[in-house]
N, C-alpha and C positions, 0 to 999 in steps of 0.2 A: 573846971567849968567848960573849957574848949572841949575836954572829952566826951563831956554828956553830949554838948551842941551837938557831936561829931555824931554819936549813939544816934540822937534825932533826927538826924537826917540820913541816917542811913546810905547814906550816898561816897563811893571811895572810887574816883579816876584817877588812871594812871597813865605812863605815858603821853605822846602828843594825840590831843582828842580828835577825831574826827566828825565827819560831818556824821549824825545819828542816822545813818541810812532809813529812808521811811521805805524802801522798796523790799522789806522783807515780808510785808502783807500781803496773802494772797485769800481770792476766794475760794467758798466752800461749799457745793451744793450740801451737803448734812445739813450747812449751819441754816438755809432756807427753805428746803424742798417741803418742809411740813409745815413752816409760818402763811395760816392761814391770813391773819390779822397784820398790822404794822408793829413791828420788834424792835426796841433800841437796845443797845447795849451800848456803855462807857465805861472806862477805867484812866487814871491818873497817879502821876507820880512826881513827886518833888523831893529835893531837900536841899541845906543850906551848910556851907563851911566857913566860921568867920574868925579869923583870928588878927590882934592887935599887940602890939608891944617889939618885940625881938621879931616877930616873925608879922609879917601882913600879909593877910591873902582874904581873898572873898571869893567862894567858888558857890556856882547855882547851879542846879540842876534837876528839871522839870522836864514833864509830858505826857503827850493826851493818846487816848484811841477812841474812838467814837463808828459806831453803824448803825444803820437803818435796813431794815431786811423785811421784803415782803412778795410773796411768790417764785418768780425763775430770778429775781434783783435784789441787787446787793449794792449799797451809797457804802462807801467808807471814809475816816477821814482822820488823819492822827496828825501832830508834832511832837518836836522833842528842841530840846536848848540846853547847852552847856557852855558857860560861861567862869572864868578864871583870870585873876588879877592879882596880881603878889608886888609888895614892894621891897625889891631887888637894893642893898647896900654897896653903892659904886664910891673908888677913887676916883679925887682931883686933885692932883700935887699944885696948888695954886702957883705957890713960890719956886717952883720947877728946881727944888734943890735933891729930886730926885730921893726923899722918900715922905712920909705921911706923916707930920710932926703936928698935928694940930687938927680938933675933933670938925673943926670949919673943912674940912677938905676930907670927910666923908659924908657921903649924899646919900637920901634915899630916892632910888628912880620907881617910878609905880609903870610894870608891865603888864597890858595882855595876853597871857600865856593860852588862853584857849574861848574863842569866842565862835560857836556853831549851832547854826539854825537851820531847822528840816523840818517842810511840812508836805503833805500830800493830802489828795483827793482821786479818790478810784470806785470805778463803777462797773461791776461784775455783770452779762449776762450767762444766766447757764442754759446750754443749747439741751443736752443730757445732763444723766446723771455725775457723769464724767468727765465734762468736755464745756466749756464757756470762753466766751470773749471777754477783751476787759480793754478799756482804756483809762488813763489817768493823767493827772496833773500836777506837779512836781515843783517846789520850791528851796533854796539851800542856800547859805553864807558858812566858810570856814576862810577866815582871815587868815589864822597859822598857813595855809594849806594854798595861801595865795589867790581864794577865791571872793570876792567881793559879794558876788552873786549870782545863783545859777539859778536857769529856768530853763523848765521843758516841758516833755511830755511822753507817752510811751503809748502803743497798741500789740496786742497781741491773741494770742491764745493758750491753754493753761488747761492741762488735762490732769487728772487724780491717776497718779502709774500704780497705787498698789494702797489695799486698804485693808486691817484687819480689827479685833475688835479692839487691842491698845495701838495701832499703829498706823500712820500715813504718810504718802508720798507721793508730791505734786510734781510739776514740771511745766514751765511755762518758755514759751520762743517767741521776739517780739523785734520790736524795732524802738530805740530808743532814740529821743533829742534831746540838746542839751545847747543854751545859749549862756557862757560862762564872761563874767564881767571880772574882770582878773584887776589884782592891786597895781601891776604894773601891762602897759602893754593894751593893745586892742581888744576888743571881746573876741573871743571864737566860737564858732559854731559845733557842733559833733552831733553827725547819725552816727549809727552803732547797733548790730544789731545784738539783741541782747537773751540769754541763756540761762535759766533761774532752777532749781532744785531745792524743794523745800522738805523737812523733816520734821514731824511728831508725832512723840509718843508719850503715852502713861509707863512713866514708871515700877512707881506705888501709887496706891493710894492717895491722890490730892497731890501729887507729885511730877508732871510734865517735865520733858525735855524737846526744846524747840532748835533746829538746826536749820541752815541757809545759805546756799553759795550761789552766786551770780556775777556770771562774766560778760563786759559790752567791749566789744572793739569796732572801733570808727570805720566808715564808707569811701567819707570823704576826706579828702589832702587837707589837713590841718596849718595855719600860720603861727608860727609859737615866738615870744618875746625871747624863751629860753636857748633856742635853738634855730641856727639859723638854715638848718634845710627843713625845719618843722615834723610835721607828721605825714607821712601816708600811708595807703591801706592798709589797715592792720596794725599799723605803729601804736598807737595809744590805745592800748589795752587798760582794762579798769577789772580789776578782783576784788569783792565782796564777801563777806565771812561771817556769822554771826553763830553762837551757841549760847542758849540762855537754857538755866535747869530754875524753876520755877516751884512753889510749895505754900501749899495753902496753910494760914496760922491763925483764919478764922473766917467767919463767914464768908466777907467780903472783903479780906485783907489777904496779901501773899506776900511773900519775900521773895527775890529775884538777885540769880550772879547771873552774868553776862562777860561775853567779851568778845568783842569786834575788831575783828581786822581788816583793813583797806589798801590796797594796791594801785598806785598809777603807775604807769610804762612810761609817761609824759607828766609830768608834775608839773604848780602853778609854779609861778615867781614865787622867791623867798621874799615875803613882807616884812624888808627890814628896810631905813631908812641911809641918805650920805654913802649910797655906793656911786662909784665911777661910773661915768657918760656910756652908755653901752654895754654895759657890766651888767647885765641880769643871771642872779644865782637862782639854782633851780632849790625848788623847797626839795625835802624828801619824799622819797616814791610810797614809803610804808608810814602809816598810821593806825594806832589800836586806842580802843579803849578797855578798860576793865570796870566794873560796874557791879555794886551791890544797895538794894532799893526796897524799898517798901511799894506796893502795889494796890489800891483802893481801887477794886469793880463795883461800878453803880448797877442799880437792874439785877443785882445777884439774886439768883432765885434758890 
């Protein structure tokens, strides 16, 4: 029965998850230069993991893309959440005779092993055919990762460097903010300016391959819980990675692998609890996920 569940949702992470980056959107004069009228298009994905008994875990994992397109503008607006909870079988030598005589002195502890939230709002204008501005709006929680909460926002500019009839290739240079609420330690600030390269192509038939790399490194002298001369220029660097090969399996349905890689130079606090007075451990600098989904486009024409 857990395996069908599994089948149904389609959905298989691995590793520590990170935040669903929503900065891998960019605009597209094609997608508007001929939208006479107002155009919506939507797409959604979800599924669920549940298992009981020997093993406990609940894992979620949803999200949205949404736009609105009409003349030289472009509204867009996605999320995403990944969510994971396992209950973990701990010793307590009660009677401290130093080994496990008795079913009362195994526990089960219930963890959050991956709780991450990403949403965005971005507003494209295209100057030409090749060349537009864009700003946008940025929201994110990855607890593993030591982030409570982050908020920002970005501007820039984002030109189409090469286009043929299966292939394209964007490029966008901007400046990036970011105000990060951390599990331990004061907020920080981060400008950063930031460097994006985007990739697609048709494979086959009904068969895309979308590719993504974006690098931000900080402005400003950073104050870090983790370290005590913090960050400055250029010290927290942030790498971005994404490759999804995408395949259509019916009208409005697709199937999607993915896998995402993320990089800090400067990592949050490790959000663990009962550490010593001044002791702040740094989380890990790398985070991936791996990813396989089912894909529902509303508005499929």
């Amino acid at each position: 029965m857990r395996s069908l569940m599994y089948v149904a949702a389609s959905v298989t992470t691995l590793a520590t998850p990170a935040v669903a980056d929503p900065k891998f959107e960019y605009g597209k004069i094609d997608e508007i230069k001929k939208v006479k009228d107002v155009e919506w298009t939507a797409a959604a994905e979800g599924g669920i993991v549940f298992t009981t008994g020997n093993s406990e875990t609940t894992t979620l994992v949803g999200g949205f893309k949404a736009s609105r397109k009409t003349g030289k503008n472009k509204f867009a607006a996605e999320g995403s959440l990944t969510y994971a909870r396992s209950g973990i079988r701990v010793l307590d030598d009660m009677n401290a005779n130093g080994v496990i005589d008795s079913e009362d002195e195994i526990t089960t502890v219930s963890t959050t092993t991956a709780e991450t939230l990403a949403a965005k709002l971005r507003y494209d204008r295209f100057l030409t055919e090749t060349d537009s501005l864009y700003i946008a709006a940025l929201a994110a929680r990855d607890v593993p990762a030591g982030k409570d909460s982050v908020f920002g926002g970005q501007v820039g500019y984002s030109r189409q460097l090469y286009k043929s009839k299966t292939a394209e290739l964007l490029g966008e240079f901007g400046i990036d903010y970011s105000r990060e609420d951390l599990v331990t330690g004061d907020p920080i600030n981060i400008i950063s300016a930031r460097a994006f390269v985007g990739y697609k192509a048709t494979m086959t038939e009904g068969t895309t391959l979308d590719a993504a790399l974006e690098a931000l490194t900080n402005f400003n002298h950073e104050t870090l819980a983790t370290r005590a001369e913090g960050a400055d220029f250029g010290e927290d660097t942030r790498v971005n990675a994404k490759v999804a090969v995408s395949s259509k399996i019916g009208k409005n349905l697709s199937f999607q692998t993915s896998i995402e890689v993320k990089y800090d130079h400067r990592p949050g606090p490790l959000a663990i609890k009962n550490l010593a007075m001044g002791f702040v451990p740094e989380a890990s600098p790398m985070d991936t996920i791996m990813k396989a989904s089912l894909i529902y486009s509303f508005f499929e024409k």
